[in-house]
C-alpha positions in Angstrom: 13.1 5.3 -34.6 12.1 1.5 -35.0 15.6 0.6 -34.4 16.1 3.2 -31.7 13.1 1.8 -29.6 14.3 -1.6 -30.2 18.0 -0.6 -28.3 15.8 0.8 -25.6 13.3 -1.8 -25.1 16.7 -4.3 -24.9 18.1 -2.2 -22.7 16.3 -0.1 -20.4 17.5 -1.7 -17.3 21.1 -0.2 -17.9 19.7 2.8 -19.3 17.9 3.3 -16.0 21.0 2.2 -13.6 23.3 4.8 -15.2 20.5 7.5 -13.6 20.0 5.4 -10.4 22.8 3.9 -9.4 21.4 3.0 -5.8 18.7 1.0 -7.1 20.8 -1.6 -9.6 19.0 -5.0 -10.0 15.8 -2.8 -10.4 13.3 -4.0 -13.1 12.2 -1.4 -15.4 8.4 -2.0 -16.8 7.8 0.5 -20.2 4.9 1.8 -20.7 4.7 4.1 -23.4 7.5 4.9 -25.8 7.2 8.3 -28.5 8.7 10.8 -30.2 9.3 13.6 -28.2 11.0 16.9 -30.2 14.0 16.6 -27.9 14.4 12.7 -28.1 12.7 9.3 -27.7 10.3 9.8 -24.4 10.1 6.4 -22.1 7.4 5.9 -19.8 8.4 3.4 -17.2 7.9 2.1 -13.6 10.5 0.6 -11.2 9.7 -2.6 -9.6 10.2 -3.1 -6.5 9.1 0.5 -6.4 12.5 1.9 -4.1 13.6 4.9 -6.5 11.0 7.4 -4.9 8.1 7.6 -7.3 6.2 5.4 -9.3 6.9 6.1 -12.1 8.9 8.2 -14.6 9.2 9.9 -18.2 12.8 9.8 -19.4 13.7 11.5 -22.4 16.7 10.2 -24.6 18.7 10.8 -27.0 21.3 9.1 -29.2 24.8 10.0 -29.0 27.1 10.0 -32.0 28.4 6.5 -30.9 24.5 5.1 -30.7 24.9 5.0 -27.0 21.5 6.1 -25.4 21.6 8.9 -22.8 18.8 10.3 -20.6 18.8 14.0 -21.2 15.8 15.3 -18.9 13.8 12.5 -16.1 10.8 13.7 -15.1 9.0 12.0 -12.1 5.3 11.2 -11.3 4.1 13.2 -8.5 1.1 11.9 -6.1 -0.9 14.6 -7.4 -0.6 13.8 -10.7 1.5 16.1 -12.0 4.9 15.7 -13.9 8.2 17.0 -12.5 11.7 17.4 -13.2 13.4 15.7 -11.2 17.2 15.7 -13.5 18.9 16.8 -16.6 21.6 15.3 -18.1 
């Protein structure tokens, strides 16, 4: 996983456009990344905050060719719970 959550942390900002293509040039802050049984979970928050929520979960996975796909995005509601918002 150690090399996994290296590709990530190098290149969330990509990972992130592919799903939100209206908010390229976004920064992507992570705060949490773990093992999750379907993938690599990714905590993060877009700055400026323009996506619709503050922050999200992505899970990923790794494709044959190492490339890094989001497979479910779940989004922070303001009451505190989780949502899916997408699947991949």
């Amino acid at each position: 996983m150690k090399e996994q959550e290296q590709y990530i942390r190098d290149n969330i900002t990509s990972i992130a456009e592919e799903a939100f293509p209206d908010n390229i040039g976004n920064e992507w802050i992570i705060h949490n990344i773990l093992e999750h049984p379907k993938g690599i979970e990714v905590e993060v928050e877009p700055r400026p905050d323009d996506v619709g929520y503050s922050r999200f979960r992505f899970i990923i996975e790794f494709s044959a060719s190492d490339s890094a796909v989001i497979t479910y995005c779940y989004c922070l509601e303001d009451t505190g719970e989780w949502d899916l918002l997408f699947t991949g």
